[in-house]
PyMOL Python script that loads the backbone (N, CA, C, O; Angstrom):
from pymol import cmd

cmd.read_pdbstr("""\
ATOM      1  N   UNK A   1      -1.199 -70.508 -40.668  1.00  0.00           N
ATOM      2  CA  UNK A   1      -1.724 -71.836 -40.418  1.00  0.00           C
ATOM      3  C   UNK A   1      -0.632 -72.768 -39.903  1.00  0.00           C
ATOM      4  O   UNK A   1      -0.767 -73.437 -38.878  1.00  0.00           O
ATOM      5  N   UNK A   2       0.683 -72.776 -40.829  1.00  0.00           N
ATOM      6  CA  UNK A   2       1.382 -73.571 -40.454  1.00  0.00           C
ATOM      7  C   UNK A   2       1.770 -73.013 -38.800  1.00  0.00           C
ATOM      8  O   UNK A   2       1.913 -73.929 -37.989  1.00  0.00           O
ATOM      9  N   UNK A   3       1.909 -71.876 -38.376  1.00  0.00           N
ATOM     10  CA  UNK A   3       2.568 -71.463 -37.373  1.00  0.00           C
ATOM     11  C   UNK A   3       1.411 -71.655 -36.077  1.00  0.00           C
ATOM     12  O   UNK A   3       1.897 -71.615 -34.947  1.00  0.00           O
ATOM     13  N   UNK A   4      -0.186 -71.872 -36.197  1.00  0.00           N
ATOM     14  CA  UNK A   4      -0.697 -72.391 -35.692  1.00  0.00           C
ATOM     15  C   UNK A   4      -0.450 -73.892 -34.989  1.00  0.00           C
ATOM     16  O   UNK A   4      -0.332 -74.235 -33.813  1.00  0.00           O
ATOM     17  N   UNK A   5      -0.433 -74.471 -35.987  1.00  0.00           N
ATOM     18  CA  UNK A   5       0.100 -75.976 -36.123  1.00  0.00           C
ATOM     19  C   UNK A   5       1.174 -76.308 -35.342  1.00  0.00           C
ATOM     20  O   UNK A   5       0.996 -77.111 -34.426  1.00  0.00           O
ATOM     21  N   UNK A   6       2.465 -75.746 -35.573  1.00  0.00           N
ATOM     22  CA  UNK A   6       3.420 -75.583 -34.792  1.00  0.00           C
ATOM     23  C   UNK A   6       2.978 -75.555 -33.074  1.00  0.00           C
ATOM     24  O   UNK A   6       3.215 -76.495 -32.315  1.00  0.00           O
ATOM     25  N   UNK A   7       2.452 -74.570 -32.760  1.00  0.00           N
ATOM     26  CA  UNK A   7       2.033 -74.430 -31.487  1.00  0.00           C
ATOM     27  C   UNK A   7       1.232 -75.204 -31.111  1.00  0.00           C
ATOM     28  O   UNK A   7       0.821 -75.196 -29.950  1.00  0.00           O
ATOM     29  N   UNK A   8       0.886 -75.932 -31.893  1.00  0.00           N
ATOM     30  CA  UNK A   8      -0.324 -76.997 -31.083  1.00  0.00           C
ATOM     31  C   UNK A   8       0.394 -77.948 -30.873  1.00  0.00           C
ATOM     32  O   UNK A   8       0.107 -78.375 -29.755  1.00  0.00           O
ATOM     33  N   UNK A   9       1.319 -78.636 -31.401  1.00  0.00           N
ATOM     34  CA  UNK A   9       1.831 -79.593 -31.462  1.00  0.00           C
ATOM     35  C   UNK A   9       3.332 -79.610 -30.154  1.00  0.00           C
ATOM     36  O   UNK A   9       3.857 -80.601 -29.647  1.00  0.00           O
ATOM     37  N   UNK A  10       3.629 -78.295 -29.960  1.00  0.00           N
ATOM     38  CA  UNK A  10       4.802 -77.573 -29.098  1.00  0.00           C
ATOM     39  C   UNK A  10       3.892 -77.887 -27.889  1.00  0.00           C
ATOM     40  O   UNK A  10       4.367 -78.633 -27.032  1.00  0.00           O
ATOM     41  N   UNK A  11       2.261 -77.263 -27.665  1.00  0.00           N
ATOM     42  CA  UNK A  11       2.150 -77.694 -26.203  1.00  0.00           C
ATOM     43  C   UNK A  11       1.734 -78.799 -26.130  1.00  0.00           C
ATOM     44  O   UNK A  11       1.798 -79.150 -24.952  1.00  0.00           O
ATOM     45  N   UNK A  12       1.182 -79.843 -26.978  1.00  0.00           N
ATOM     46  CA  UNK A  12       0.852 -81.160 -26.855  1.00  0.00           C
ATOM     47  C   UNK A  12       2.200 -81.795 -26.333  1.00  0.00           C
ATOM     48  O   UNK A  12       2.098 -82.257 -25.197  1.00  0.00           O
ATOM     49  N   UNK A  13       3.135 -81.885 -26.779  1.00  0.00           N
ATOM     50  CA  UNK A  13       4.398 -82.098 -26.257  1.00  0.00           C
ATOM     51  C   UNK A  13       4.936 -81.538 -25.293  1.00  0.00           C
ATOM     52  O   UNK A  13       5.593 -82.371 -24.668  1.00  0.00           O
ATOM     53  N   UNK A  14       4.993 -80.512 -24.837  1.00  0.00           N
ATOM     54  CA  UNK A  14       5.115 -80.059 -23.739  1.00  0.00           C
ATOM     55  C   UNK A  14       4.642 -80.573 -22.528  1.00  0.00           C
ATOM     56  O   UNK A  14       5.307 -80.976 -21.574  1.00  0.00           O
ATOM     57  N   UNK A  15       3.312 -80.514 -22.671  1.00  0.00           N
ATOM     58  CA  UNK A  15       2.192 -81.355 -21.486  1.00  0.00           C
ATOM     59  C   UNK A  15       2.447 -82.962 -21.339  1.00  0.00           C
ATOM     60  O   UNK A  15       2.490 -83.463 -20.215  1.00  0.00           O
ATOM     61  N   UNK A  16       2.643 -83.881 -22.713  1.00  0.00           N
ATOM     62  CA  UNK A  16       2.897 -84.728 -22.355  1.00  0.00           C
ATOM     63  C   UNK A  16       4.238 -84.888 -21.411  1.00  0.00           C
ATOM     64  O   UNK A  16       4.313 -85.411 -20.299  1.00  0.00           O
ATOM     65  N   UNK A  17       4.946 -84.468 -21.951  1.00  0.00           N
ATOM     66  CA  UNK A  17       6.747 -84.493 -20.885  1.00  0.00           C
ATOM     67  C   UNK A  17       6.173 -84.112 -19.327  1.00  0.00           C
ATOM     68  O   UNK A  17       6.450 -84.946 -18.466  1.00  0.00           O
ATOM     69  N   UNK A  18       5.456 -83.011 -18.930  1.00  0.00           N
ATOM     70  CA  UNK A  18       4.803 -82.982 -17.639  1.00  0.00           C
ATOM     71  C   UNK A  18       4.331 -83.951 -16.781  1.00  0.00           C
ATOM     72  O   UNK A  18       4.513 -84.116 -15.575  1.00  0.00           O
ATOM     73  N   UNK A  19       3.654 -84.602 -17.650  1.00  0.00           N
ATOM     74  CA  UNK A  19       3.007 -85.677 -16.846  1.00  0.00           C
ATOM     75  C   UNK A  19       3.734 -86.844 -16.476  1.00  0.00           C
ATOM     76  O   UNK A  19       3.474 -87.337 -15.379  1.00  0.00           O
ATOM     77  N   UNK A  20       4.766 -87.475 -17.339  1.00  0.00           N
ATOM     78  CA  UNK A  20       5.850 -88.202 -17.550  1.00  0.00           C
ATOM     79  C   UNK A  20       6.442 -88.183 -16.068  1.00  0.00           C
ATOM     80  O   UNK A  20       6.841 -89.256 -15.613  1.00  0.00           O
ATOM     81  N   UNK A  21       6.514 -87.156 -15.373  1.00  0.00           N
ATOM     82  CA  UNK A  21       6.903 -86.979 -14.027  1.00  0.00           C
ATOM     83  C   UNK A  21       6.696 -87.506 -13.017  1.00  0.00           C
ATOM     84  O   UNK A  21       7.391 -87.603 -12.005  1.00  0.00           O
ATOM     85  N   UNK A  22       4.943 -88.160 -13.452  1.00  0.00           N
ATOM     86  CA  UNK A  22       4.488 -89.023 -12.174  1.00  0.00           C
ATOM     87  C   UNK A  22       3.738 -90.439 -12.872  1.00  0.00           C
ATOM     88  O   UNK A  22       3.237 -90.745 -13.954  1.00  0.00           O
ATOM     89  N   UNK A  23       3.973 -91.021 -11.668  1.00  0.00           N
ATOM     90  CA  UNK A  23       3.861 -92.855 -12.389  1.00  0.00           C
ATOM     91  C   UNK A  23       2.519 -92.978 -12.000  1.00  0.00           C
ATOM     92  O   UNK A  23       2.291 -93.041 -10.792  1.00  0.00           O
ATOM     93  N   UNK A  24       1.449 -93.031 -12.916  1.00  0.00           N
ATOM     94  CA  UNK A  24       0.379 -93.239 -12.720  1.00  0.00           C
ATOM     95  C   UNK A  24      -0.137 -94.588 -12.706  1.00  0.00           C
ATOM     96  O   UNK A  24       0.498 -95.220 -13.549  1.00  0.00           O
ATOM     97  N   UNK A  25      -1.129 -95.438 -12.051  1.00  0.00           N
ATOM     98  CA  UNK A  25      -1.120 -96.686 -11.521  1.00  0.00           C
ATOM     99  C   UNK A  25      -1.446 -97.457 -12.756  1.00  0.00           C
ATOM    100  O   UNK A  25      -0.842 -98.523 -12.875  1.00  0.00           O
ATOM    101  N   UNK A  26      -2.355 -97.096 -13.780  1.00  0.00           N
ATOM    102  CA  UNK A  26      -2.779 -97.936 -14.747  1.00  0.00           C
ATOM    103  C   UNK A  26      -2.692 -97.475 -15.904  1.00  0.00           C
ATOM    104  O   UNK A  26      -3.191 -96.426 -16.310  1.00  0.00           O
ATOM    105  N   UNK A  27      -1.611 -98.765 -16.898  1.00  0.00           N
ATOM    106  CA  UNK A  27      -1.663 -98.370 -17.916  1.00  0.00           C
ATOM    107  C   UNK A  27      -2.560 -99.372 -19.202  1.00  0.00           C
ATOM    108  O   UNK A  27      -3.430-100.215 -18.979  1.00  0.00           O
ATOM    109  N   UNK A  28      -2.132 -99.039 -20.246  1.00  0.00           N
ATOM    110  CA  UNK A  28      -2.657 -99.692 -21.513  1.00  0.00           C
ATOM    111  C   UNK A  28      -1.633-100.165 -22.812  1.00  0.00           C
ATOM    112  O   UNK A  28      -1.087 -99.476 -23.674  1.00  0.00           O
ATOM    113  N   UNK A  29      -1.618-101.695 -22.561  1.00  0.00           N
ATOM    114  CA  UNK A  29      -0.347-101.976 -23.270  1.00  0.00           C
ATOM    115  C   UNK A  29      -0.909-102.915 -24.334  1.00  0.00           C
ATOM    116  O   UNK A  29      -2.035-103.412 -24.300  1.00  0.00           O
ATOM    117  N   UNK A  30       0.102-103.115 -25.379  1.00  0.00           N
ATOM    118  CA  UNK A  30      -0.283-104.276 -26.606  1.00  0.00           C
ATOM    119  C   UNK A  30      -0.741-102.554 -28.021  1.00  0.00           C
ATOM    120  O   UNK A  30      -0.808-101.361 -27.725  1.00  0.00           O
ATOM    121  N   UNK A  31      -0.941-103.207 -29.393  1.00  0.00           N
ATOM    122  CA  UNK A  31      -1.455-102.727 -29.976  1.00  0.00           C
ATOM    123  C   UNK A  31      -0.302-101.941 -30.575  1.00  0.00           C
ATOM    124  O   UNK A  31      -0.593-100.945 -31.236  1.00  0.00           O
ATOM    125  N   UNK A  32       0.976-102.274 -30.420  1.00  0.00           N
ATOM    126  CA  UNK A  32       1.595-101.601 -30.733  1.00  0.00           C
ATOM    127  C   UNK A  32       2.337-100.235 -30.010  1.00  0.00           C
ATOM    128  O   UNK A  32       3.176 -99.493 -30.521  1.00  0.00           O
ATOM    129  N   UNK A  33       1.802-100.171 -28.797  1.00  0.00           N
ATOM    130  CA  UNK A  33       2.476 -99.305 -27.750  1.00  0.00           C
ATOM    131  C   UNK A  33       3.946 -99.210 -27.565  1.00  0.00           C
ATOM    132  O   UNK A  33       4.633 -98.268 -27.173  1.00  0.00           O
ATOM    133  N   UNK A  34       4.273-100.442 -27.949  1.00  0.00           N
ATOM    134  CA  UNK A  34       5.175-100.646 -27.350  1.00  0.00           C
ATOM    135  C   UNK A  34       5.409-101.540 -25.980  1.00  0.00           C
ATOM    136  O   UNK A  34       4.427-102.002 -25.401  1.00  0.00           O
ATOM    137  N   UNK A  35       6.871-101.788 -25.438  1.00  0.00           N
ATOM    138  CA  UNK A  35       6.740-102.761 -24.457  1.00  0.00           C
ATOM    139  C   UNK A  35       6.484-101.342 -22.939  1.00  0.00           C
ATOM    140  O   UNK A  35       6.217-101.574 -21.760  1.00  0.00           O
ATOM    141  N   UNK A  36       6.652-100.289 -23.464  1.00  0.00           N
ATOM    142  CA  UNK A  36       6.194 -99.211 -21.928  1.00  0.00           C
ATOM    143  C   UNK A  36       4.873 -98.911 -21.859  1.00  0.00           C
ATOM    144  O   UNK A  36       4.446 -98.625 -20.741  1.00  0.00           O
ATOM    145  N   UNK A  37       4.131 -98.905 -22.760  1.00  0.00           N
ATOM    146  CA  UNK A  37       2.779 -98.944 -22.920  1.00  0.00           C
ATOM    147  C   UNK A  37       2.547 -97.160 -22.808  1.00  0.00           C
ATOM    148  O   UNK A  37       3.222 -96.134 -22.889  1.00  0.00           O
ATOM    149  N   UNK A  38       1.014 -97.616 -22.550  1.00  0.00           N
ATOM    150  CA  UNK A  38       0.308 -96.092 -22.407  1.00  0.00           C
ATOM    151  C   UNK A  38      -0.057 -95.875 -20.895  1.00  0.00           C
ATOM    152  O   UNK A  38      -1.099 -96.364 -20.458  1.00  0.00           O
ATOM    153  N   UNK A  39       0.861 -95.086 -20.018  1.00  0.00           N
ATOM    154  CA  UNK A  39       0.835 -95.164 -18.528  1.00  0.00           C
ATOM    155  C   UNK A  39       0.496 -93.715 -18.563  1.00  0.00           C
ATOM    156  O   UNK A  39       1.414 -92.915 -18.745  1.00  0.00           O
ATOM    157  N   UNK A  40      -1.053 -93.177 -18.366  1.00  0.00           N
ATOM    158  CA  UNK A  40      -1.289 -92.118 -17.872  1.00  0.00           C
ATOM    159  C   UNK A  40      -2.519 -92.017 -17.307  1.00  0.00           C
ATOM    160  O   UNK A  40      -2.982 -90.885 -17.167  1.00  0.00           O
ATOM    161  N   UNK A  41      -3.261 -93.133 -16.888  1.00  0.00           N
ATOM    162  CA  UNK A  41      -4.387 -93.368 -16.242  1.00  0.00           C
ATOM    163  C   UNK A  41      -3.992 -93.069 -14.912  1.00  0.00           C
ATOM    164  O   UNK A  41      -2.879 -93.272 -14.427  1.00  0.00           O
ATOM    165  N   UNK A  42      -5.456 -92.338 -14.097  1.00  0.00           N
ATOM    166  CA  UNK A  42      -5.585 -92.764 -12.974  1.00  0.00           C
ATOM    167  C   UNK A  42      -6.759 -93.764 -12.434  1.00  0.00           C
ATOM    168  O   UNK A  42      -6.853 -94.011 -11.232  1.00  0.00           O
ATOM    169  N   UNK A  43      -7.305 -94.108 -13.027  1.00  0.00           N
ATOM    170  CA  UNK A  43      -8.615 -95.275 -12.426  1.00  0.00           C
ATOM    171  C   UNK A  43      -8.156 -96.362 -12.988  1.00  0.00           C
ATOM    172  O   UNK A  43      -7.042 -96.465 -13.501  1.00  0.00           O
ATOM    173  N   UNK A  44      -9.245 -97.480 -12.895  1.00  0.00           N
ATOM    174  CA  UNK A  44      -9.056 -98.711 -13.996  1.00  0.00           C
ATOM    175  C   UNK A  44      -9.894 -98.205 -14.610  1.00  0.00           C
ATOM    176  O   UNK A  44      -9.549 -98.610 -15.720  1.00  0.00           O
ATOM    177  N   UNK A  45     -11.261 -97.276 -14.898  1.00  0.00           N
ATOM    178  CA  UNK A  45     -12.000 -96.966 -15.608  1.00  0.00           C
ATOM    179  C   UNK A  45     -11.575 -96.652 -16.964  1.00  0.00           C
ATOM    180  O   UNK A  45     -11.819 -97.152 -18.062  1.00  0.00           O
ATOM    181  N   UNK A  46     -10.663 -95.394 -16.445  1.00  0.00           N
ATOM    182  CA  UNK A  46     -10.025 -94.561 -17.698  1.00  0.00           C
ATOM    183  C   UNK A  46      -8.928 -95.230 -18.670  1.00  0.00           C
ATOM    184  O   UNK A  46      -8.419 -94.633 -19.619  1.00  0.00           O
ATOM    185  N   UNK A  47      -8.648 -96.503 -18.312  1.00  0.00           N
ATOM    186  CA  UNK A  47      -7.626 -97.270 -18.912  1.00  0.00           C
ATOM    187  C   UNK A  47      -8.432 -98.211 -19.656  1.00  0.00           C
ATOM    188  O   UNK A  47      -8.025 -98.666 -20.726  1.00  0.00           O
ATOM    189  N   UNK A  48      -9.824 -98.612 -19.036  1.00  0.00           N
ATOM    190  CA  UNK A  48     -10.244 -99.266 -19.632  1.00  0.00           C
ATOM    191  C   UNK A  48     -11.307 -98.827 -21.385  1.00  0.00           C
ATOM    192  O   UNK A  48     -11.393 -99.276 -22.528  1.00  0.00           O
ATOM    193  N   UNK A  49     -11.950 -97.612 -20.485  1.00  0.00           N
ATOM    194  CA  UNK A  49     -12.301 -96.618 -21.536  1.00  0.00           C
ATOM    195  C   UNK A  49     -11.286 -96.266 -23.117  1.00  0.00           C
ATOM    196  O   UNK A  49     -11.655 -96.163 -24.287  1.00  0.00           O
ATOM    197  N   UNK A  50     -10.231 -96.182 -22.628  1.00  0.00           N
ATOM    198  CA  UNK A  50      -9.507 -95.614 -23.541  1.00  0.00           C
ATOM    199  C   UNK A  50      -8.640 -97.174 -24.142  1.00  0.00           C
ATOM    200  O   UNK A  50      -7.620 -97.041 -24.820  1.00  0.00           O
ATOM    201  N   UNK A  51      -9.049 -98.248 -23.885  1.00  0.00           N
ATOM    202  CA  UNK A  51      -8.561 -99.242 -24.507  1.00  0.00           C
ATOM    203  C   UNK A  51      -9.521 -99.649 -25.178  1.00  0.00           C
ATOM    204  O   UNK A  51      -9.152 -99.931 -26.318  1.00  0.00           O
ATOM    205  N   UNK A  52     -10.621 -99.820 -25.003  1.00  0.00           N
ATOM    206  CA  UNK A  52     -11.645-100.174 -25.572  1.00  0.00           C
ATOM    207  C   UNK A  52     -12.077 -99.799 -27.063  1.00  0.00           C
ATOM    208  O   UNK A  52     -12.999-100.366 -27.650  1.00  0.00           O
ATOM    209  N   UNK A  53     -11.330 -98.816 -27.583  1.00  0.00           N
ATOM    210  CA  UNK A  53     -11.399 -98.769 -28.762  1.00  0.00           C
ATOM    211  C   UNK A  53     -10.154 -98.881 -29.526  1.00  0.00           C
ATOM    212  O   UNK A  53     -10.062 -98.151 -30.513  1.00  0.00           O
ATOM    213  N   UNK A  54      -9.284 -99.579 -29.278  1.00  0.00           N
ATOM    214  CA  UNK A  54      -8.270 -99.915 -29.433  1.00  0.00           C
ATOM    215  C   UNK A  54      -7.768-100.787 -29.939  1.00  0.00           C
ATOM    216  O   UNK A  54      -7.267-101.202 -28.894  1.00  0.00           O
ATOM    217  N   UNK A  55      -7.318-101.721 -30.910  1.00  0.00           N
ATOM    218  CA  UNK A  55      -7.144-103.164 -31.162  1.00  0.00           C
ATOM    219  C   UNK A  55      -6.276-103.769 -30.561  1.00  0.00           C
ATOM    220  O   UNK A  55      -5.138-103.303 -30.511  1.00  0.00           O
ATOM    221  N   UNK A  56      -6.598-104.956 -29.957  1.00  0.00           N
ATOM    222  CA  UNK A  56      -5.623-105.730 -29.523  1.00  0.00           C
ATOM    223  C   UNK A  56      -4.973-105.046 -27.870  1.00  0.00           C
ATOM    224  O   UNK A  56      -3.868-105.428 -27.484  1.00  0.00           O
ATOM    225  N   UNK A  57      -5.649-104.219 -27.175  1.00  0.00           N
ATOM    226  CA  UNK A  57      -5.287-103.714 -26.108  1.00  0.00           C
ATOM    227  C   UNK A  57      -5.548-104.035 -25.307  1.00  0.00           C
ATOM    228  O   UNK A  57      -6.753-104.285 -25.336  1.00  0.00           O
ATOM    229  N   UNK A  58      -4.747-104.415 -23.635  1.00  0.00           N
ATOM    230  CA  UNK A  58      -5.647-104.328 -22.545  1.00  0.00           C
ATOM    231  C   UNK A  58      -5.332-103.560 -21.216  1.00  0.00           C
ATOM    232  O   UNK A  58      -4.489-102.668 -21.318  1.00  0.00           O
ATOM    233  N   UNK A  59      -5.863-103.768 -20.038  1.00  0.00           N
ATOM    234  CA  UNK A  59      -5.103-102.792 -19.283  1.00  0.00           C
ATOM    235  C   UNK A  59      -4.421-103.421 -17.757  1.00  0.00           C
ATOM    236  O   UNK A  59      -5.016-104.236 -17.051  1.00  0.00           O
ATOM    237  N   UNK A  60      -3.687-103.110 -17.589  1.00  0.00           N
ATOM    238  CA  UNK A  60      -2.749-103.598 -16.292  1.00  0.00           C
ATOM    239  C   UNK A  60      -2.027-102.359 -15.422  1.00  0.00           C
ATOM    240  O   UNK A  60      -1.979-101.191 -15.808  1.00  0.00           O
ATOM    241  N   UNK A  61      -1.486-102.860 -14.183  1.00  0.00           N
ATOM    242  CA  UNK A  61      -1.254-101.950 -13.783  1.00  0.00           C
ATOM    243  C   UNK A  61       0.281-101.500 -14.100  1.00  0.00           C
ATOM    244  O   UNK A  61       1.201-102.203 -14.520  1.00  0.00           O
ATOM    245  N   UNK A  62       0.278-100.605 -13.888  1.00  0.00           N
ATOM    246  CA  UNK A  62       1.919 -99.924 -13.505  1.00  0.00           C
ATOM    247  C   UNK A  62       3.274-101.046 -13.608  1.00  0.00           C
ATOM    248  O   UNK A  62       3.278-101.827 -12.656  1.00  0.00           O
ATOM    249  N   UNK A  63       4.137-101.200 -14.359  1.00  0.00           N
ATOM    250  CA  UNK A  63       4.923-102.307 -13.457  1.00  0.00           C
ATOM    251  C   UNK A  63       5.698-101.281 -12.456  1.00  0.00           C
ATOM    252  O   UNK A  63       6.081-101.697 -11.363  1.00  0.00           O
ATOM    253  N   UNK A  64       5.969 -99.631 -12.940  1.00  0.00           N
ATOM    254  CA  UNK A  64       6.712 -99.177 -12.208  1.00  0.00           C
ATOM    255  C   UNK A  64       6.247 -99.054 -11.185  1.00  0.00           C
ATOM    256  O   UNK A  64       7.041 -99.175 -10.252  1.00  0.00           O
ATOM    257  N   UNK A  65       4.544 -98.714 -10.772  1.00  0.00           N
ATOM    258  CA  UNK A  65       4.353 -98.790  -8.973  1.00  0.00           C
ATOM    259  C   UNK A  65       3.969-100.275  -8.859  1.00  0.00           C
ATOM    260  O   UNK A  65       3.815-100.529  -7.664  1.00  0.00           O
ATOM    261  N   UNK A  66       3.744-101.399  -9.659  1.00  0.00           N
ATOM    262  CA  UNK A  66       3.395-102.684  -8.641  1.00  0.00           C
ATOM    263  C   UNK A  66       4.427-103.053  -8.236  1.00  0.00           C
ATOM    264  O   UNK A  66       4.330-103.671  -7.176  1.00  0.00           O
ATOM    265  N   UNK A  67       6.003-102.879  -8.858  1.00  0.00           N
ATOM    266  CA  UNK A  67       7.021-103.138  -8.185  1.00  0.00           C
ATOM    267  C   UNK A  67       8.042-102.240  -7.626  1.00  0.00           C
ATOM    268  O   UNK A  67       9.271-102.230  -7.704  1.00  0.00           O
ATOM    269  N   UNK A  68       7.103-101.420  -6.989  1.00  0.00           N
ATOM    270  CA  UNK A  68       7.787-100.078  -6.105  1.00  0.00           C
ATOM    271  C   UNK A  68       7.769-100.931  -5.027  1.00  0.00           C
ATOM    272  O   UNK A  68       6.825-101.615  -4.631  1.00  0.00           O
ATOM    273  N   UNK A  69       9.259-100.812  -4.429  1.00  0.00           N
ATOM    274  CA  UNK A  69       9.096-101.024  -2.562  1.00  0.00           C
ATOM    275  C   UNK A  69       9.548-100.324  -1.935  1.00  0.00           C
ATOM    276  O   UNK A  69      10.587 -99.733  -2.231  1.00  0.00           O
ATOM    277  N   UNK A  70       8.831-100.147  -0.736  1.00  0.00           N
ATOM    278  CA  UNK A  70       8.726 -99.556   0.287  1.00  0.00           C
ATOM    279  C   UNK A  70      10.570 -98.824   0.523  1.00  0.00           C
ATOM    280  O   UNK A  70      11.647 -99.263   0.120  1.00  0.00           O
ATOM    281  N   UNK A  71      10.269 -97.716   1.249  1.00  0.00           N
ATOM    282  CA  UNK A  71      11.823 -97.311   1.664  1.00  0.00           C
ATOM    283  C   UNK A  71      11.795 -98.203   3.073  1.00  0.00           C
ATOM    284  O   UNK A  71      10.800 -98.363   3.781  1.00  0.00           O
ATOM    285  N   UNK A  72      13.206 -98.777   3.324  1.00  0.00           N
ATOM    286  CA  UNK A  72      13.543 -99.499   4.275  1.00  0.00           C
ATOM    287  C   UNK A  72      13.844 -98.610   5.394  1.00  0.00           C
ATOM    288  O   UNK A  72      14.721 -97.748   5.365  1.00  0.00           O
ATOM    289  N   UNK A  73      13.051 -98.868   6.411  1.00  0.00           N
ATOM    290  CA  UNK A  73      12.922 -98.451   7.867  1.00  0.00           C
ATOM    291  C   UNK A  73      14.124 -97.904   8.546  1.00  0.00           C
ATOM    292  O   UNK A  73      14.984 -98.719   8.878  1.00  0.00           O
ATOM    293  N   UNK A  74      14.363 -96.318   8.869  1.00  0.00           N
ATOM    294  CA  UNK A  74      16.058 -96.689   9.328  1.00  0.00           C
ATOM    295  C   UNK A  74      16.684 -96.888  10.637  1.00  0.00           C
ATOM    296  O   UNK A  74      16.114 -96.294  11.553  1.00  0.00           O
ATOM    297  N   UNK A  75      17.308 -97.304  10.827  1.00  0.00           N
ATOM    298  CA  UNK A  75      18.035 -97.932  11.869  1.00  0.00           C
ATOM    299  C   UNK A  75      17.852 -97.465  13.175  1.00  0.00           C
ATOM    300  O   UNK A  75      18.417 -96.426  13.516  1.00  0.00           O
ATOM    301  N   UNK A  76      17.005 -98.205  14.106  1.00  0.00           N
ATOM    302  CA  UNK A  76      16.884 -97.643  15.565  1.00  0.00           C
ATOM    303  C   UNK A  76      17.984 -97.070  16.187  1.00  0.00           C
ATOM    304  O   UNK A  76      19.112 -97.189  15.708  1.00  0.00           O
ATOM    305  N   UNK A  77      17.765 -96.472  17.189  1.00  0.00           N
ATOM    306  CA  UNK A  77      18.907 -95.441  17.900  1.00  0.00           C
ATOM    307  C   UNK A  77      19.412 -96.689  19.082  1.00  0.00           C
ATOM    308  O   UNK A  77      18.531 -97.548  19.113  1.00  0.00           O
ATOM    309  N   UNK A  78      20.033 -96.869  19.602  1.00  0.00           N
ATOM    310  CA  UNK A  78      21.091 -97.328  20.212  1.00  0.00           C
ATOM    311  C   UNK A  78      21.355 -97.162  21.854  1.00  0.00           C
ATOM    312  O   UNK A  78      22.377 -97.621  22.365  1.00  0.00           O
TER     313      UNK A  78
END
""", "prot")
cmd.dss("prot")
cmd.show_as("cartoon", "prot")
cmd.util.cbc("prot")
cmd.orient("prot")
């Protein structure tokens, strides 16, 4: 049992670190999240869904992609 347990908890963690990889647009912050929140949405649906039972939660986007900019254009040829 315990060694069951173990493994569930090894790929729950596992998978989460996976996803961690990509900045998904909407997260769910407050409630105790913390100030990084819960960033693994891709809709506003699913952020909103999954806040909704939540206390004190709401949902916003990304700060890491609303304040992504653009790569700067490079330098014309001459």
């Amino acid at each position: 049992m315990r060694i069951a347990l173990l493994i569930v908890v090894m790929v729950i963690g596992f998978s989460s670190a996976a996803k961690a990889e990509r900045d998904y647009p909407w997260c769910v912050f407050g409630g105790g999240l913390g100030a990084s929140g819960d960033c693994m949405y891709s809709t506003r649906d699913q952020c909103l869904a999954s806040s909704s039972g939540r206390w004190n939660t709401y949902c916003d986007l990304n700060p890491r992609v609303r304040f992504r900019q653009p790569a700067p254009y490079p330098p014309r040829p001459r």
